[in-house]
C-alpha distance (Angstrom), angle and dihedral (degrees) to the residues before:
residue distance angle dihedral
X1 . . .
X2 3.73 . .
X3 3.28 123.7 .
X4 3.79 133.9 179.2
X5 3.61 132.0 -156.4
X6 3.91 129.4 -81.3
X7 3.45 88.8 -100.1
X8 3.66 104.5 44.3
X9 3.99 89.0 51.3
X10 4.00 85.0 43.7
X11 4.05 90.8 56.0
X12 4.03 85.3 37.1
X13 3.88 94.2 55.5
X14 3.99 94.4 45.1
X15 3.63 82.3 48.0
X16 3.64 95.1 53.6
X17 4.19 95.1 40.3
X18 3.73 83.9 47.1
X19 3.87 97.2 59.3
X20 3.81 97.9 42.4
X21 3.62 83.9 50.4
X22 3.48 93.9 64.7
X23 3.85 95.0 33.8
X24 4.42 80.0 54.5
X25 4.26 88.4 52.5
X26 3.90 87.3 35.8
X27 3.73 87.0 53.5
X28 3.55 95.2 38.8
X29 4.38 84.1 57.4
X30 3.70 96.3 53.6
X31 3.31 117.4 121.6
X32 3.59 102.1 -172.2
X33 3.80 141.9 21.6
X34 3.59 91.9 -106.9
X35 3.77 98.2 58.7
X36 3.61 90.8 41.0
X37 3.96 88.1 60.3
X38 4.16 82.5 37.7
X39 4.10 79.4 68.3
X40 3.69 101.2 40.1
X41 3.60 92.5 47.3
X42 3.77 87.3 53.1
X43 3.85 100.8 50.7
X44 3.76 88.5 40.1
X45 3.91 86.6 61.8
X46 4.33 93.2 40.7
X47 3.81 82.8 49.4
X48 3.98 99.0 43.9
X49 4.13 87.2 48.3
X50 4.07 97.7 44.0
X51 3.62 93.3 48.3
X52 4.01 88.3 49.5
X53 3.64 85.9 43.1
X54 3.81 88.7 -121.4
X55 4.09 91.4 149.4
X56 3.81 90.3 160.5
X57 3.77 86.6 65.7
X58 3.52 100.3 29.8
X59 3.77 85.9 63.8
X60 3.70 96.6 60.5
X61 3.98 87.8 60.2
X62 4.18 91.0 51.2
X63 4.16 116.4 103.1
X64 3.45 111.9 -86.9
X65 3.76 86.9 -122.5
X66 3.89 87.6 67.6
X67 3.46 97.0 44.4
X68 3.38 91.2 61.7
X69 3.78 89.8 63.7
X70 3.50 96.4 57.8
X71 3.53 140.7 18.7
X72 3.72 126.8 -121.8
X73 3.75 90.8 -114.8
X74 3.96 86.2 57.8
X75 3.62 93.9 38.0
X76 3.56 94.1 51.2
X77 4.02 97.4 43.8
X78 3.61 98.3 56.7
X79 3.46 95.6 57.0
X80 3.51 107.7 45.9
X81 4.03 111.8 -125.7
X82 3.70 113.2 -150.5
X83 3.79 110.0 -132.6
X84 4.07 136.3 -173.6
X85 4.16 118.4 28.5
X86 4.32 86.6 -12.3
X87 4.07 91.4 54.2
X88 4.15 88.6 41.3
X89 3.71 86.2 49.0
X90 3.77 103.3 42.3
X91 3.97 81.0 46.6
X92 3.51 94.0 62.5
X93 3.37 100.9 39.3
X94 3.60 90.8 55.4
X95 3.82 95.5 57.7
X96 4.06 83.2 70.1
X97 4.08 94.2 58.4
X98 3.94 109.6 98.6
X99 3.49 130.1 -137.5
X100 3.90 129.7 -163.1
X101 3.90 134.9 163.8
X102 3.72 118.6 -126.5
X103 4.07 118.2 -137.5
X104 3.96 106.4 -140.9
């Protein structure tokens, strides 16, 4: 099993909390049922491609906003992507992880 350091999993957590907070307010904003599937859709994808460590794709589904305060080469470099047979595996693993809003 992998494991990464207190920190790392600290950052990693605040990262995670940080995202569904927005997804929450994004939520929150939509007006209709199709843009609230609009933002599923689009944090099922970030969330498929960061747990396959796909950052190159993972970036295309970030805010524009954020994207704009890093480039994808950046972006992609500090996290490490995994790429041949790992990436192809991690990929289709990923396509078994479900995803579902909650109503509150």
């Amino acid at each position: 099993m992998l494991r990464f350091p207190a920190k790392i999993r600290g950052i990693r957590g605040a990262v995670a909390v940080a995202l569904l907070t927005v997804c929450v307010q994004s939520a929150d904003a939509a007006e209709s049922p199709g843009e609230l599937g609009t933002i599923h859709q689009t944090l099922e994808r970030y969330l498929h491609a960061t747990y396959a460590r796909d950052f190159k794709n993972a970036y295309a589904h970030i805010a524009a906003q954020d994207q704009r305060l890093k480039d994808q080469r950046t972006f992609v470099r500090e996290r490490g992507s995994f790429a041949g047979f790992a990436l192809e595996t991690a990929r289709r693993l990923a396509v078994y992880m479900e995803t579902s809003l909650l109503e509150h």
